[in-house]
Structure formats: structure tokens, C-alpha cells
N, C-alpha and C positions, 0 to 999 in steps of 0.2 A: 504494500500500500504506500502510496507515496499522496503528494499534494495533488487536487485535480486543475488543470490546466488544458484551455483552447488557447493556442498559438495562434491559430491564422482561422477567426470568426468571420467569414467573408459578407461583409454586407452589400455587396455588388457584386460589379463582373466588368471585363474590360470591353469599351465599341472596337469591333472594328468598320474597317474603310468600308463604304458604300451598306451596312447594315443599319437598320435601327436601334438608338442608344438603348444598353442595358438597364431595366429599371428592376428593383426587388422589394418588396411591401414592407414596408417599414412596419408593419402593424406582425408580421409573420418574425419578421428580424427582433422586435422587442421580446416578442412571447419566447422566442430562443434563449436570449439574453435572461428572461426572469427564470427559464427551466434551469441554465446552468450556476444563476448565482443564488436560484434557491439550496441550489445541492453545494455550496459552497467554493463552488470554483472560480478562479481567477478567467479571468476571458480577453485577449488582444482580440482585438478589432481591424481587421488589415480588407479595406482602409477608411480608417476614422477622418481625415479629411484628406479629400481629393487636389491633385495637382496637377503639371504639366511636363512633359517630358521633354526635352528641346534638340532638335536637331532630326538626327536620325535613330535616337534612344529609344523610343516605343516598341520596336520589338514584332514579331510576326505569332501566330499561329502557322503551324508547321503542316499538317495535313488535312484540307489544302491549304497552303500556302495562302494564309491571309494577312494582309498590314494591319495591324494597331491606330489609332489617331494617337495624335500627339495627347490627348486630354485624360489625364490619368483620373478623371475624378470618381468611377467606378461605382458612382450611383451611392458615395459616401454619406452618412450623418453631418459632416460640413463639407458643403460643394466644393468644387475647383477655387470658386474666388474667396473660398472662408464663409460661410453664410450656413444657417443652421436651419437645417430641413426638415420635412416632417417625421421622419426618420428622427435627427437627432433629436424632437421633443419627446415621443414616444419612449426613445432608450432612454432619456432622459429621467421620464417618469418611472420608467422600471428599478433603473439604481437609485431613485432617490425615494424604493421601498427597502433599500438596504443603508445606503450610507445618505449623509449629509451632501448636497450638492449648493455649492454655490447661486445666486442670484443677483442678476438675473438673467434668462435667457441671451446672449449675445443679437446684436441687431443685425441683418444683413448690410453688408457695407456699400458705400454707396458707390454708384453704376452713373460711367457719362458714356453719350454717344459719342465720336468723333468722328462721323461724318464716313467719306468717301477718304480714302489711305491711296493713291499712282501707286501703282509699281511700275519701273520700268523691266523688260526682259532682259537679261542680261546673257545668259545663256544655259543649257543644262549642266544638273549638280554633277552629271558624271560623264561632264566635257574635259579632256585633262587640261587643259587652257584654264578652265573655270580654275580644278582642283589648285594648280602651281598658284594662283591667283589669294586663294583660301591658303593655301598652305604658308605662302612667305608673311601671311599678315597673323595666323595662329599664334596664341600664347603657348608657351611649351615651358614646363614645369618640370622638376623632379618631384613634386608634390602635388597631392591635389588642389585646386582651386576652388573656390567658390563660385557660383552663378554671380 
């Protein structure tokens, strides 16, 4: 017998390219939540809030071969931009049949439009013209960086 522990409580799922976004009931995701912290277990949440992947980081599904979006938020309790869903008030209200939760709910943050963004074409990512272009202006570290 050891401690009881979920490592990876998935409260989503990842989009890919050209499908529609993954959504999962936030009302079915608390009820899980209250099964396991009735039974006294510790629960990660993977992923408790959503984000972004940037470049060519997202990653594929393998058979078939599908791309990923860049947009990690995986139908999280806090969306992509931080913002608290219906999801996180439901979970919300489950743990806070166990522990003390802070108050009060966080507000969604605030949203501007900007309009129409040009781009100009420059050329394809995997023109090598492009890549030498990319390549001489990269930062290059022994270390990791920050975004």
C-alpha cells in the first residue's frame, strides 16, 4: 500500500489541424475529481491551464500522420489566455468540499481586437535560402532560454 496518486488527470485533449476543437464536460471532469479526493488521493491535473507552443513545437499524431495547432490549451480549467472556465468553477467547487480555496474566482483578462495584422510573403519555412536567413539571426545558447 502506498499513497494514492493520478499523475496525468487529463481534462482535455489536444486539436489537431483541420478537426474540431477538443471539448470534455467539465461537469463529468469534477465528478472524477470528487471520486478521487473522496478516496483521499492527490490528483495532477495535466492540463490545469492551457498554452501555446511556438514555432514548430506542437508535435504530430503518428498514425495517421496528423499536425497538432500551435494552441496547447487542451480544453483546460484556465484557457490559453488565463481565464477561468466553466470547468475550473465546477472543480473549483469540488475541492473546496475538501480544502479551503481562496477568493475570489479570478476575472477573465481583458481581450483587444487589433484589427487586420499584412503579412508580407517572404518565402517557404523549408526554402534553404529562408532557413540560412533564420539560422544566422538565431540565438544559440549552451543553456536554455526563456521565451
Amino acid at each position: 500500500q502506498g499513497p494514492l496518486s493520478v499523475t496525468e488527470f487529463w481534462t482535455g485533449w489536444f486539436d489537431e489541424w483541420g478537426t474540431k476543437h477538443e471539448t470534455r464536460s467539465g461537469q463529468v471532469a469534477a465528478t472524477l475529481v470528487d471520486e478521487m479526493l473522496a478516496q483521499g488521493a492527490s490528483v495532477n491535473m495535466y492540463m490545469f491551464h492551457g498554452g501555446t507552443n511556438f514555432g514548430f513545437m506542437n508535435g504530430a499524431e503518428q498514425k495517421p500522420y496528423m499536425p497538432l495547432v500551435t494552441s496547447y490549451d487542451y480544453d483546460a480549467p484556465l484557457s490559453e489566455a488565463g481565464d477561468p472556465t466553466d470547468q475550473y468553477v465546477l472543480i473549483r467547487n469540488v475541492i473546496a468540499k475538501y480544502v479551503p480555496v481562496p477568493d475570489p474566482v479570478p476575472q477573465p483578462s481583458p481581450k483587444k481586437a487589433y484589427g487586420v495584422v499584412p503579412l508580407n510573403y517572404i518565402g517557404s519555412l523549408f526554402d534553404p535560402r529562408i532557413y540560412s536567413i533564420v539560422s544566422r539571426t538565431a540565438v544559440k545558447s549552451a543553456y536554455p532560454k526563456t521565451m
